[in-house]
Backbone bond lengths (Angstrom), bond angles and torsions (degrees), N, CA, C in turn:
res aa  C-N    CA-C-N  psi(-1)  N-CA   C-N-CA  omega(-1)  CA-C   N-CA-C  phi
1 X - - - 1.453 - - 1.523 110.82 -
2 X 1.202 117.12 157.23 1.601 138.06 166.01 1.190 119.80 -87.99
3 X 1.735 120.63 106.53 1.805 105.23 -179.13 1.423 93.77 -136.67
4 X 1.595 86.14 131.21 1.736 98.83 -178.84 2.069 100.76 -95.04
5 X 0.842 81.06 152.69 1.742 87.82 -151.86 1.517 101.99 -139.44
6 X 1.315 117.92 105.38 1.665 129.13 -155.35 1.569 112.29 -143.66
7 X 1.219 119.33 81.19 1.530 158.08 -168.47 1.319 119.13 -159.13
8 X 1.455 101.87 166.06 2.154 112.40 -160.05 1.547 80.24 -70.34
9 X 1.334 100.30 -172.75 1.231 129.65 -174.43 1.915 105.65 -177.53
10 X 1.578 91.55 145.04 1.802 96.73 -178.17 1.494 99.03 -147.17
11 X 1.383 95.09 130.44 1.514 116.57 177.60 1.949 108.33 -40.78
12 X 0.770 114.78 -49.88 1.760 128.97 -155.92 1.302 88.31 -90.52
13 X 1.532 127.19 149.32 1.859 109.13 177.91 1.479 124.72 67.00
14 X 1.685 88.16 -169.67 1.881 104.09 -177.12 1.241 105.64 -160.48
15 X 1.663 102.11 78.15 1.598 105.38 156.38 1.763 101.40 -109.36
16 X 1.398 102.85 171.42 1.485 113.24 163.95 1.779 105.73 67.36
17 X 1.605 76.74 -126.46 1.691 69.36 179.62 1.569 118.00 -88.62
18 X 1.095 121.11 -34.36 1.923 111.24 138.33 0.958 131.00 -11.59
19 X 1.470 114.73 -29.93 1.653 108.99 168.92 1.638 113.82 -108.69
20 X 1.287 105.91 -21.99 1.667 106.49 -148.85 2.006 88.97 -89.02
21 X 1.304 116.32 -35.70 1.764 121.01 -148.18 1.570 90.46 -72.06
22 X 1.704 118.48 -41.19 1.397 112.02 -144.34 1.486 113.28 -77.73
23 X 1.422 101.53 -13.68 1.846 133.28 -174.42 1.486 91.05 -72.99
24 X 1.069 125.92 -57.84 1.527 133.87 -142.54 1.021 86.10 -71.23
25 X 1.811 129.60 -88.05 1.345 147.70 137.83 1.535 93.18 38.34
26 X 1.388 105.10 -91.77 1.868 117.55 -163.15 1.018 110.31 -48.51
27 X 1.672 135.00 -31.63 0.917 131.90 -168.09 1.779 111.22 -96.40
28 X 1.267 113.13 -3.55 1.201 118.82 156.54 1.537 112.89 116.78
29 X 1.421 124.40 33.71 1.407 127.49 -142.81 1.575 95.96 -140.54
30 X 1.571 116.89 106.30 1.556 107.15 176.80 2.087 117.68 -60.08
31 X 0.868 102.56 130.49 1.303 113.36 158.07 1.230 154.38 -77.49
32 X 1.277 159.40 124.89 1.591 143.66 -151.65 1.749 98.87 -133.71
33 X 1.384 121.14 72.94 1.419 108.54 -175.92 1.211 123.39 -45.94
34 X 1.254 153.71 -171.70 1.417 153.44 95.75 1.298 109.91 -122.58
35 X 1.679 124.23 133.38 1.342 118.16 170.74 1.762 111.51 -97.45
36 X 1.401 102.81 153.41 1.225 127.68 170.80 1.607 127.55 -88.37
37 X 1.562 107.27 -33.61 1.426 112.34 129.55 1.938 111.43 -154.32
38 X 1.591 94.88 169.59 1.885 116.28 -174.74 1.475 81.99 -99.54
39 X 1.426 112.34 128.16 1.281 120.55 160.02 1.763 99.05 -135.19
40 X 1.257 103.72 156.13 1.584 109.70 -178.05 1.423 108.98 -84.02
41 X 1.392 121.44 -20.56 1.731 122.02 164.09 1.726 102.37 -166.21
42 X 1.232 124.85 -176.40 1.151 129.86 168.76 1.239 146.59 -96.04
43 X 1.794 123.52 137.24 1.120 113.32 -127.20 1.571 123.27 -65.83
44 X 1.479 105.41 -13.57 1.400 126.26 159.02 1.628 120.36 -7.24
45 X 1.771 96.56 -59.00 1.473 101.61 177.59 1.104 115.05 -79.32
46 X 1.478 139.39 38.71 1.560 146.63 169.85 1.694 113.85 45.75
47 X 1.581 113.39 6.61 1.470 114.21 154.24 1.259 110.54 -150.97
48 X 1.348 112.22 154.76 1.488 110.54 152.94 1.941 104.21 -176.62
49 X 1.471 104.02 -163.28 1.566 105.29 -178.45 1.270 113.40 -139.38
50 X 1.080 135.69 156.88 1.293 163.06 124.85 1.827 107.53 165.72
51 X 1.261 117.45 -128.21 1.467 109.92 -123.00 1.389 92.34 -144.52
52 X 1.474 143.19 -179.86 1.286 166.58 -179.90 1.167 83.81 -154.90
53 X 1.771 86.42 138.62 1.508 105.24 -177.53 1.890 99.14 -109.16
54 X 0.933 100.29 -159.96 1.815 115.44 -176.88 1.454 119.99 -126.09
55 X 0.996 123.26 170.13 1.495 116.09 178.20 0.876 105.80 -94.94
56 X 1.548 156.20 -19.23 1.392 125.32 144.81 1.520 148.54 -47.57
57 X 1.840 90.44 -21.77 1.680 105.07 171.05 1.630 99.40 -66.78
58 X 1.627 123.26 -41.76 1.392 110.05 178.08 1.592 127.07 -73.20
59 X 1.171 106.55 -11.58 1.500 112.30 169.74 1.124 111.44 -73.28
60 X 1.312 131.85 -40.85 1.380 148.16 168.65 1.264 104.24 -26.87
61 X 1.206 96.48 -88.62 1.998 120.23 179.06 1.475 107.66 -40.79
62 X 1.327 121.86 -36.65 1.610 113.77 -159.24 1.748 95.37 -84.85
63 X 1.628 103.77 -41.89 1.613 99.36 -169.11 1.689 97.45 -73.54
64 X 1.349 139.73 -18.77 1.245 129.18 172.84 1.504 116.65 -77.08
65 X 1.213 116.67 -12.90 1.898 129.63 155.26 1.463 101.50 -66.94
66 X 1.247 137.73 -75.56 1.156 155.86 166.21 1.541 109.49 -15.56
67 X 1.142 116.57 -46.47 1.389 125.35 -179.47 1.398 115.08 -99.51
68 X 1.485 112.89 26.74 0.783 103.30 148.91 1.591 125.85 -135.56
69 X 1.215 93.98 16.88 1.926 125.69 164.63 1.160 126.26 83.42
70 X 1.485 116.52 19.79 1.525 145.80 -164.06 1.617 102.40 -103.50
71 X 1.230 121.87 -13.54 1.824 100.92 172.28 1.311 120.20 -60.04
72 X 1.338 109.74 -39.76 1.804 112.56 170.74 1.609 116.16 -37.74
73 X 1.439 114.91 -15.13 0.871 113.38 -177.82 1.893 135.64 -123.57
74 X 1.525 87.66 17.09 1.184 111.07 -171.44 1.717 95.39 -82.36
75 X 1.031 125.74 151.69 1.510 138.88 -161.46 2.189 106.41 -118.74
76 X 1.399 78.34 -28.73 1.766 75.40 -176.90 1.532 123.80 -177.38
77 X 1.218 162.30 139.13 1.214 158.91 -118.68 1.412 104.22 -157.60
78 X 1.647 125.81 102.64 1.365 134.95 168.78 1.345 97.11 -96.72
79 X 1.474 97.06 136.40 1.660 122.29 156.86 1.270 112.27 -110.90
80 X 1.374 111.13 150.40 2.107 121.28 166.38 1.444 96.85 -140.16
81 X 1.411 94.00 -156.15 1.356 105.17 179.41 1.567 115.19 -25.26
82 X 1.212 123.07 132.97 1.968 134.73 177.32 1.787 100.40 -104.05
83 X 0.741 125.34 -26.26 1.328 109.60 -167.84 1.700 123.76 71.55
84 X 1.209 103.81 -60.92 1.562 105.59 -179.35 1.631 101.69 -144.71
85 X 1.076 131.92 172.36 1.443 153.10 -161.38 1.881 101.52 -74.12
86 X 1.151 107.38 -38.12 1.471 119.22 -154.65 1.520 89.16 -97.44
87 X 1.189 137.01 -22.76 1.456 129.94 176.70 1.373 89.25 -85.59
88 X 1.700 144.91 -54.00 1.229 143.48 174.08 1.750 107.55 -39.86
89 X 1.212 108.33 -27.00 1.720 101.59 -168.76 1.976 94.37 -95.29
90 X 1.177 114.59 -31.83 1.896 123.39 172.96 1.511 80.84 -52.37
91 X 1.556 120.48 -61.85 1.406 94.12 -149.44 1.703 122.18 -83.26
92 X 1.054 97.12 -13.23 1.781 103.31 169.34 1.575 106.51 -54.43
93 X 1.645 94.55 -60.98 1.803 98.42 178.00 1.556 111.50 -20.45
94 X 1.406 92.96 -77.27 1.717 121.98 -176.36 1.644 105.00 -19.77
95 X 1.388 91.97 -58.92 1.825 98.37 -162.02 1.652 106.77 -89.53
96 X 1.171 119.21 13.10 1.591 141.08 157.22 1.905 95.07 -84.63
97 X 0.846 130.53 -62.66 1.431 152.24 -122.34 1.912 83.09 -100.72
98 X 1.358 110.51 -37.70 1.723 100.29 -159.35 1.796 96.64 -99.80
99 X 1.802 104.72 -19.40 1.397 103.68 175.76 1.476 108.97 -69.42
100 X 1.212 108.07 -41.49 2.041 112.20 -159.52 1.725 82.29 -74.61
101 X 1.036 136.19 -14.70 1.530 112.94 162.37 1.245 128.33 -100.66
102 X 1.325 110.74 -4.74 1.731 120.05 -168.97 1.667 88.46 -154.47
103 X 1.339 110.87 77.76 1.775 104.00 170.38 1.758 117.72 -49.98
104 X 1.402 99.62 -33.74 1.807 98.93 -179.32 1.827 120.39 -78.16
105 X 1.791 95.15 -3.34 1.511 93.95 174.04 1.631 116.56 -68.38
106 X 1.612 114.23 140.93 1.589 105.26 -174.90 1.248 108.34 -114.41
107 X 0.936 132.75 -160.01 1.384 128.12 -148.38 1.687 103.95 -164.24
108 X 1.757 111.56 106.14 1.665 116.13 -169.38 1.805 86.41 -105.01
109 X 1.467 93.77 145.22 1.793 92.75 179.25 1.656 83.66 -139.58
110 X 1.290 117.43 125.73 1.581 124.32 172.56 1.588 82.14 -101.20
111 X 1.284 112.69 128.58 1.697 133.28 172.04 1.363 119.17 -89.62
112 X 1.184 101.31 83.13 2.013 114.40 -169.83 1.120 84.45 -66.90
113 X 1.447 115.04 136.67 1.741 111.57 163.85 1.904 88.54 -169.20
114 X 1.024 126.43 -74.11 1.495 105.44 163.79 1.345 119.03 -157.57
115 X 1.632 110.01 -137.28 1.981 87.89 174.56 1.614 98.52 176.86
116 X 1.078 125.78 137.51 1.627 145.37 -148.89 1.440 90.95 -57.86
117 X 1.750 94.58 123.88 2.093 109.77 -178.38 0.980 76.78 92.83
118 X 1.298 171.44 -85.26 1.368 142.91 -111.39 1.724 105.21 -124.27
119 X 1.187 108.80 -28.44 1.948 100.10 168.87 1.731 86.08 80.06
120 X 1.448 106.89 -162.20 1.386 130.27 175.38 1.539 109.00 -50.71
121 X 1.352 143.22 165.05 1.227 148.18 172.23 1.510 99.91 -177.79
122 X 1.014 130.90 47.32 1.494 129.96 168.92 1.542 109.66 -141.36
123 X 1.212 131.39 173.79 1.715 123.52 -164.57 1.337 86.54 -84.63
124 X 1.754 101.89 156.56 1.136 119.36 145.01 1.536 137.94 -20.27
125 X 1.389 130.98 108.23 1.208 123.22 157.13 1.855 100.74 117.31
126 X 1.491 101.28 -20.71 1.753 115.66 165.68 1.382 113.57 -51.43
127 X 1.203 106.98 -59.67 1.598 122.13 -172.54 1.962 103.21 -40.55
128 X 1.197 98.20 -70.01 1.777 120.72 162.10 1.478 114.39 -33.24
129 X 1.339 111.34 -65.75 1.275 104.51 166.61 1.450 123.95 -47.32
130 X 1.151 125.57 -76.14 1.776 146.88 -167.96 1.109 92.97 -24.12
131 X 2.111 125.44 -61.92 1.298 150.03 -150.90 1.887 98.35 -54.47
132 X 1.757 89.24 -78.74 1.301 113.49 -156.74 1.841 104.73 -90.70
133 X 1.203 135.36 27.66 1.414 148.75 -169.55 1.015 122.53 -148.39
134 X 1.833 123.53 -75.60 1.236 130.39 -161.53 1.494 110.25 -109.61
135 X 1.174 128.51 -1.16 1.403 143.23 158.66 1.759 118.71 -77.71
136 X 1.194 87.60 -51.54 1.935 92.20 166.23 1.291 113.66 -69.51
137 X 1.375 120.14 -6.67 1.769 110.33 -157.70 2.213 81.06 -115.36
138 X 1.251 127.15 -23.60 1.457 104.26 -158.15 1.397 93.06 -82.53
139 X 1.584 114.70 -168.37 1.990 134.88 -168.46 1.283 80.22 -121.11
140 X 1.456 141.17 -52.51 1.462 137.38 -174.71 1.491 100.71 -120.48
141 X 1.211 106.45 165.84 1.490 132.67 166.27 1.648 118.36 -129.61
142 X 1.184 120.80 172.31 1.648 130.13 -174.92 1.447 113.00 -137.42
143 X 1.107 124.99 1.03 1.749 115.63 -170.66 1.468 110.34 -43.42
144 X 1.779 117.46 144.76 0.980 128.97 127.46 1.444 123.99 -40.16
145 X 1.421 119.66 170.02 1.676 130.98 -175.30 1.606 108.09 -54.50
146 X 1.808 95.10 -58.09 1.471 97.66 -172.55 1.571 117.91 -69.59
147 X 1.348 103.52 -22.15 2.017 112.30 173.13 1.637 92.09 -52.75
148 X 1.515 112.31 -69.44 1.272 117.78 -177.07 1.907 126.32 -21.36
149 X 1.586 73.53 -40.50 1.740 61.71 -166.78 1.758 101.44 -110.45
150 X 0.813 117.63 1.64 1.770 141.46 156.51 1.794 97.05 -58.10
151 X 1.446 114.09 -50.83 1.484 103.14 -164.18 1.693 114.20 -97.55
152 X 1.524 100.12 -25.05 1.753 117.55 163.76 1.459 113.38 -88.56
153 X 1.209 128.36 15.29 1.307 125.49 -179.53 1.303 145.26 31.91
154 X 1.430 99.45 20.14 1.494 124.30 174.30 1.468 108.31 -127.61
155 X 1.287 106.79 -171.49 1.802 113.34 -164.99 1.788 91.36 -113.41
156 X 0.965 123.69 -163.80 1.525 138.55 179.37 1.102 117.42 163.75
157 X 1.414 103.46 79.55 1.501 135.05 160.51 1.298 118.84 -69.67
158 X 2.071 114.77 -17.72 1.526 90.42 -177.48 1.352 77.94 -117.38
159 X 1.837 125.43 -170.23 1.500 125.32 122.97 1.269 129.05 -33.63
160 X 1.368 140.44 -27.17 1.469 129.02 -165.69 1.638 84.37 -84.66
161 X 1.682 118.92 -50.49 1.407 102.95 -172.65 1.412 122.56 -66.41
162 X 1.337 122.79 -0.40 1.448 107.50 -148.43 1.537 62.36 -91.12
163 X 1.886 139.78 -67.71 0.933 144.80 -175.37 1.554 104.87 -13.88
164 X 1.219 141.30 -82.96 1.644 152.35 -147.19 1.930 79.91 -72.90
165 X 0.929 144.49 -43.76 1.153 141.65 166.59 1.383 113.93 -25.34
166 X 1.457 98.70 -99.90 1.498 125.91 171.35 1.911 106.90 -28.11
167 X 1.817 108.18 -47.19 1.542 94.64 160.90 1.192 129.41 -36.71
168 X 1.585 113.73 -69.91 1.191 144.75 -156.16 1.792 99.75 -54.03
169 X 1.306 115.79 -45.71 1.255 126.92 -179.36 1.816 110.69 -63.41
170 X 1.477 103.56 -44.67 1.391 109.41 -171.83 1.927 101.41 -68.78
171 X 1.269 112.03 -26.02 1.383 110.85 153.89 1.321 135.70 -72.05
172 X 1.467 111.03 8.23 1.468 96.83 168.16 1.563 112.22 -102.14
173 X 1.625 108.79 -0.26 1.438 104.03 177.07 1.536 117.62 150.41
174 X 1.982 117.75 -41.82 1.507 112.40 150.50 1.460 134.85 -91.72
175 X 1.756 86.59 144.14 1.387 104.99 -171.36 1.451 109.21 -72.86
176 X 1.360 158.91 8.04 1.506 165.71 -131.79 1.302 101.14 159.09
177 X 1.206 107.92 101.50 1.667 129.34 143.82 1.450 108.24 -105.01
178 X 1.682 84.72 144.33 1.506 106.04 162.55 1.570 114.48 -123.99
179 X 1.492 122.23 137.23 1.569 99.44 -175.36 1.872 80.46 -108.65
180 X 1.324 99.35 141.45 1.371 127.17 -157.69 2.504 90.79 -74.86
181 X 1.431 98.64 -49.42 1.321 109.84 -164.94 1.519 100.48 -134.25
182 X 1.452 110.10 131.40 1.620 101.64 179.40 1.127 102.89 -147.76
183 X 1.645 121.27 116.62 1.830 123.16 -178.98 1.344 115.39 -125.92
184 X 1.391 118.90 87.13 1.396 120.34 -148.88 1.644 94.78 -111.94
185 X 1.904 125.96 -178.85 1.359 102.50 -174.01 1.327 120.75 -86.35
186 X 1.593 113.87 15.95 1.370 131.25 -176.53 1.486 102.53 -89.49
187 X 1.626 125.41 -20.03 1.774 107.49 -157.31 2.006 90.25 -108.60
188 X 1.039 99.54 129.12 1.413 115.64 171.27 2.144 114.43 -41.46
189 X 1.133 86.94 137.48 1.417 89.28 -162.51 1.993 112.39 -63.18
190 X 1.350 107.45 3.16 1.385 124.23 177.03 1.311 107.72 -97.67
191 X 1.005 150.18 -8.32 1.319 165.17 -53.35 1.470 137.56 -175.40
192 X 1.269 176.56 -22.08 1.358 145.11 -60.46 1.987 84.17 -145.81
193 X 1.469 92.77 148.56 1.700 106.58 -148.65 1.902 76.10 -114.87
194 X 1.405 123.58 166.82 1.396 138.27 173.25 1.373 84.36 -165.49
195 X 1.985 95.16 130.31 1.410 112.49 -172.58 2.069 96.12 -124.70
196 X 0.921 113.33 127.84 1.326 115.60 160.13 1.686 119.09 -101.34
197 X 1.437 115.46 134.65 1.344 102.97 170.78 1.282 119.16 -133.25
198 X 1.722 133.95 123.93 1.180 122.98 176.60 2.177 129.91 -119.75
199 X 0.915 111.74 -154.64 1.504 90.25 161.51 1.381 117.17 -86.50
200 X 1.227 132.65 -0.50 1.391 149.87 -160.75 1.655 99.36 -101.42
201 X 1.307 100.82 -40.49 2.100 97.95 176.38 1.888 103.32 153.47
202 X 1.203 109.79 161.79 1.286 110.79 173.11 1.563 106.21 -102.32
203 X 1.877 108.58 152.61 1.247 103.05 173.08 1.666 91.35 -143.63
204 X 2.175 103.19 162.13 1.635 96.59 173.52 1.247 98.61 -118.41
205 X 1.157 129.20 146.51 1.805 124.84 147.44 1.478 112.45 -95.70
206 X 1.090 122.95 146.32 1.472 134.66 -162.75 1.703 109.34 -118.95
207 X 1.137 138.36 76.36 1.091 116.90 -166.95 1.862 111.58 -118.01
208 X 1.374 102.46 154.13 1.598 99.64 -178.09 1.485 110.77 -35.99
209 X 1.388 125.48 166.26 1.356 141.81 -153.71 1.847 96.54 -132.98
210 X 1.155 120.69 81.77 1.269 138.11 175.68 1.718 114.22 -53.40
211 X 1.650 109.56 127.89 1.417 101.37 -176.35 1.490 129.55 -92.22
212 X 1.873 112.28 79.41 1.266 124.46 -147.07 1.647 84.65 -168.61
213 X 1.823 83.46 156.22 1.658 109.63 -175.96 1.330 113.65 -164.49
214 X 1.195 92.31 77.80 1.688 121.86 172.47 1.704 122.48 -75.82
215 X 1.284 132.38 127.57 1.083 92.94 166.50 1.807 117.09 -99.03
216 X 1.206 113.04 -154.74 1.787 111.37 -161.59 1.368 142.65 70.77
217 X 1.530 102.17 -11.36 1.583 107.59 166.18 1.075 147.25 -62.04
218 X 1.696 111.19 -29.37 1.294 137.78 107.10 1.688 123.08 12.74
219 X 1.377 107.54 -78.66 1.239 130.66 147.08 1.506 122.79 -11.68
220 X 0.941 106.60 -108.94 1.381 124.16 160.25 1.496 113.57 -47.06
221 X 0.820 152.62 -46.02 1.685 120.76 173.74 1.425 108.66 -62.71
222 X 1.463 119.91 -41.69 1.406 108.61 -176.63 1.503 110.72 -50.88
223 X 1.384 112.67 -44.47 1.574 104.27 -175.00 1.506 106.11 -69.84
224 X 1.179 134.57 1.93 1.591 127.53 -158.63 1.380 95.71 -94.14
225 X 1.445 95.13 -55.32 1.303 108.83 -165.20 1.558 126.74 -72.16
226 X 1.271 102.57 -19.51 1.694 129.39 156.71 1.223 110.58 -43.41
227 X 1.350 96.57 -99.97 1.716 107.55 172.05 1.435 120.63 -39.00
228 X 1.316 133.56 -47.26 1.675 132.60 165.46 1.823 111.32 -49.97
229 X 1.052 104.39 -40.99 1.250 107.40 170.09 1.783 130.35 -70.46
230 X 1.145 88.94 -46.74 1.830 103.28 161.82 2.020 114.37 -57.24
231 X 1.293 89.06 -21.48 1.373 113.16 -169.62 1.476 106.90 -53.35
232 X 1.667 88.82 -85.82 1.612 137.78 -164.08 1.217 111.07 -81.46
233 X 1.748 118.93 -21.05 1.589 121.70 -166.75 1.866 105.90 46.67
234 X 1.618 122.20 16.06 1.384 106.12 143.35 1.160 114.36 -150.54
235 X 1.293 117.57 148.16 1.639 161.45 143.89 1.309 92.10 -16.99
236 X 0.809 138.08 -54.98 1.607 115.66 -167.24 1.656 114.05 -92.37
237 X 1.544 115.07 -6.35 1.652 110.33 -170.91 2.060 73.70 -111.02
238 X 0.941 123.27 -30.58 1.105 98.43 166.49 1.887 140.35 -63.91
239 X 0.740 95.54 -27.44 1.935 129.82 172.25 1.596 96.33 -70.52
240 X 0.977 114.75 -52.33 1.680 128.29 -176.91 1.492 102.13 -50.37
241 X 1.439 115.28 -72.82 1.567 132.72 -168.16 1.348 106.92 -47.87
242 X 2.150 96.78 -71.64 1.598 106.46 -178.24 1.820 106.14 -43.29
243 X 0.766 114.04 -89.71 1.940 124.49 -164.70 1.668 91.58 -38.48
244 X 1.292 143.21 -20.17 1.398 106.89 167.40 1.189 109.93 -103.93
245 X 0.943 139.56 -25.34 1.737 139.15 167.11 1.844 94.10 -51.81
246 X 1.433 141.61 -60.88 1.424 127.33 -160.56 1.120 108.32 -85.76
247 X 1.254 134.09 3.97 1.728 153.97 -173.22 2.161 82.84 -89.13
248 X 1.150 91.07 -63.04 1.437 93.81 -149.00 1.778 107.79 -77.63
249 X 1.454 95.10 -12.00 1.330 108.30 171.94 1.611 122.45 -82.87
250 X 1.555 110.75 -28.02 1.110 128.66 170.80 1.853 110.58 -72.99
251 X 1.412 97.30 -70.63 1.562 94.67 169.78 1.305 121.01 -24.58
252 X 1.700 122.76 -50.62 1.141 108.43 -146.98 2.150 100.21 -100.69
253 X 1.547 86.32 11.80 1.680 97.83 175.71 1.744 88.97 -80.88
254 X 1.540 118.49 -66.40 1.461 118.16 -150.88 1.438 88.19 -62.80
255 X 1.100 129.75 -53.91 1.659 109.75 -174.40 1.840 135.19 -47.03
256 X 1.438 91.07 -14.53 1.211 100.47 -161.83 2.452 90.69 -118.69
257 X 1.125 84.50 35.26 1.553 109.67 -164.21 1.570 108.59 -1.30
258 X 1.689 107.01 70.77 1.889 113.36 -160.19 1.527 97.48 -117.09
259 X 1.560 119.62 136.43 1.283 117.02 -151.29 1.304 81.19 -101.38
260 X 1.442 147.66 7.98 1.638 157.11 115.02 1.397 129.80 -19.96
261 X 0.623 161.62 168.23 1.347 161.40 120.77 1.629 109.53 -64.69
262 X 1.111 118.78 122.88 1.702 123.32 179.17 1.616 104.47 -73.28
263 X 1.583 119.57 59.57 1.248 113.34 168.18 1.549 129.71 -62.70
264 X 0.897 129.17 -23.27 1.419 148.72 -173.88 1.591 105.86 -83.64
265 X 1.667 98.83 -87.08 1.198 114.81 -169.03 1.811 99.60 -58.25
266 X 1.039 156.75 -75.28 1.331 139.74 154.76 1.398 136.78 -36.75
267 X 1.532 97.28 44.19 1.481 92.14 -173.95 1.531 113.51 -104.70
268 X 0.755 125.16 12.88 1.858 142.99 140.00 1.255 116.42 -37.66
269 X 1.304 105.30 -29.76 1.710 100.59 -168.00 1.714 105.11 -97.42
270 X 1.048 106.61 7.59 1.288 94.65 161.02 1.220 132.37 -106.75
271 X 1.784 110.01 -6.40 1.173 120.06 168.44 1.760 110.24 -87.31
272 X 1.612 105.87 -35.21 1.356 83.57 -174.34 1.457 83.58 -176.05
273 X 2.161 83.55 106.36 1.633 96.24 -154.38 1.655 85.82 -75.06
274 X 1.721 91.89 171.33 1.538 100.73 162.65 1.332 119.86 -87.26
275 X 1.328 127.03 -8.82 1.534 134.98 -159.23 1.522 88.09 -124.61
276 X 1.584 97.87 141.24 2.007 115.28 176.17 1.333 95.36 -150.90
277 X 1.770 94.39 129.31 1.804 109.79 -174.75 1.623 106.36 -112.05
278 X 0.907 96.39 163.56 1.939 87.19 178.99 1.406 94.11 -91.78
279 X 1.792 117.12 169.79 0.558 136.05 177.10 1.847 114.56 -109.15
280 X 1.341 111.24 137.16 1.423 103.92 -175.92 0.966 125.37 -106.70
281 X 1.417 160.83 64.04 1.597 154.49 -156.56 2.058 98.36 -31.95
282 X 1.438 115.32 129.41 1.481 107.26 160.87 1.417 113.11 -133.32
C-alpha cells in the first residue's frame, strides 16, 4: 500500500513521523512523508530547534505528488501533530485531493490535542479545529483517554462511560476509533486497557502497564493500526497486531532503560511481535 503520512517529525528520536513511517516501511508499505514541523528532538527535553511549517509548504509537497500522477494511488492519509490551523486546513484539502482520485482512499487522523497531567499542549484554536473539522472529515480516529473525553465531552471513569463516549464520538462522523490509552475503574491499576470500536463490534486488550514514559508511542500505534486495518478491513485484528507490536516495542525500550523509543533496534516487533493479548468483545 501507499500512505501519505503528514505530521512533525525530529531529527534526534521518534516522534511524529519518526515514529509512525519506519513501522509502516517494515511492514512492507511505501510511504510519502510530509512534515508539519523539523524539530532537532522533542519538545519534552525543554529545548530544541527548528521550525513549523505552514500550510502552503504542505500544499506545495502534495501538488508536487500530484504532478506526478501517483495520488490515484495513494491507499490512505495519516495525520498527527498540525501545528497550526492552516496546515489542518492543507491537510483536509489533501485528503479531498487523494479521495477525488482514489475514492476508496481513507483517511486516519490521530487528534493531538493533549493528555492527562498535561491538559492541552497544542496552539490555540487546534483543539476547535480537530473537534469540529478534522474529526468529522477522518474513516478512523486515534485519541488518547483524555482526547476522548475532550472530543465526547464527558469524563470516563467507568467502562459504561468510556462506551457512551466512544458513541458520542462515532457521532461526530468516524466510523473506527481506537482509544490509544484507557484507565477506567474496571482496569487493574498494573494495567492499561486499548479499546477499538467499529460498526462490526467493539473489542479491549488489556495489557501490563510498563514502568516507562516515552514519548511517540502514540505515534506508532496510530500508524499500526491504520495500515492493519486498511489491511484486514477489521478493527479488531487490527487492535490485535497494533497493541502487540507497541507492547513489545515499549518493553523492549524500558528494558533497555532509553528515554527513546527503541524504534529501530526493535523493529521485529512489528513483524512478529513477541507478546499476544486476547482480545475481548465489550
Amino acid at each position: 500500500m501507499n500512505i501519505l503520512s503528514i505530521q512533525s517529525h525530529v531529527a534526534y528520536g521518534h516522534v511524529g513521523n519518526a515514529s509512525a513511517v519506519f513501522p509502516m516501511q517494515r511492514l512492507g508499505h511505501e510511504v510519502w512523508p510530509i512534515h508539519t514541523v523539523q524539530f532537532s528532538n522533542h519538545t519534552g527535553y525543554g529545548a530544541w530547534k527548528g521550525r513549523v511549517f505552514d500550510g502552503g509548504m504542505i500544499e506545495e509537497c502534495v501538488d508536487g505528488i500530484a504532478a506526478r500522477g501517483v495520488l490515484g494511488t495513494c491507499d490512505g492519509v495519516l495525520s498527527g501533530y498540525m501545528g497550526s490551523s492552516d496546515i489542518g486546513e492543507a491537510i483536509l484539502d489533501t485528503v479531498a485531493k487523494v479521495r477525488a482520485a482514489h475514492p476508496a482512499a481513507r483517511y486516519c487522523c490521530d487528534p493531538v490535542i493533549g493528555d492527562v497531567g498535561r491538559g492541552i499542549f497544542v496552539r490555540p484554536g487546534i483543539p476547535e479545529f480537530m473537534k469540529t473539522r478534522a474529526v468529522p472529515a477522518a474513516d478512523v480516529i486515534t485519541p488518547n483517554q483524555w482526547e476522548l473525553n475532550y472530543l465526547a465531552e464527558r469524563d470516563t471513569g467507568t467502562l459504561r462511560e468510556a462506551k457512551r463516549a466512544i458513541d458520542a464520538v462515532h457521532a461526530l462522523g468516524p466510523k473506527v476509533i481506537l482509544v490509544t490509552s484507557l484507565h477506567t475503574e474496571e482496569t487493574p491499576v498494573d494495567a492499561i486497557d486499548l479499546v477499538a470500536s467499529s460498526p462490526e463490534g467493539r473489542w479491549r486488550v488489556r495489557t501490563p502497564k510498563l514502568p516507562i514514559s516515552v514519548n511517540g508511542a502514540g505515534d506508532a500505534i496510530a500508524a499500526l493500526f491504520f495500515v492493519h486495518w486498511l489491511e484486514s478491513g477489521s478493527a479488531a485484528e487490527a487492535l490485535s497486531r497494533a497493541s502487540a507490536s507497541v507492547y513489545g516495542l515499549l518493553k523492549r525500550t524500558a528494558e533497555a532503560n532509553s528515554r527513546e523509543i527503541l524504534t529501530v533496534a526493535a523493529q521485529d516487533e512489528f513483524v512478529s511481535p513477541s507478546h499476544q493479548f486476547a482480545l475481548t468483545p465489550l
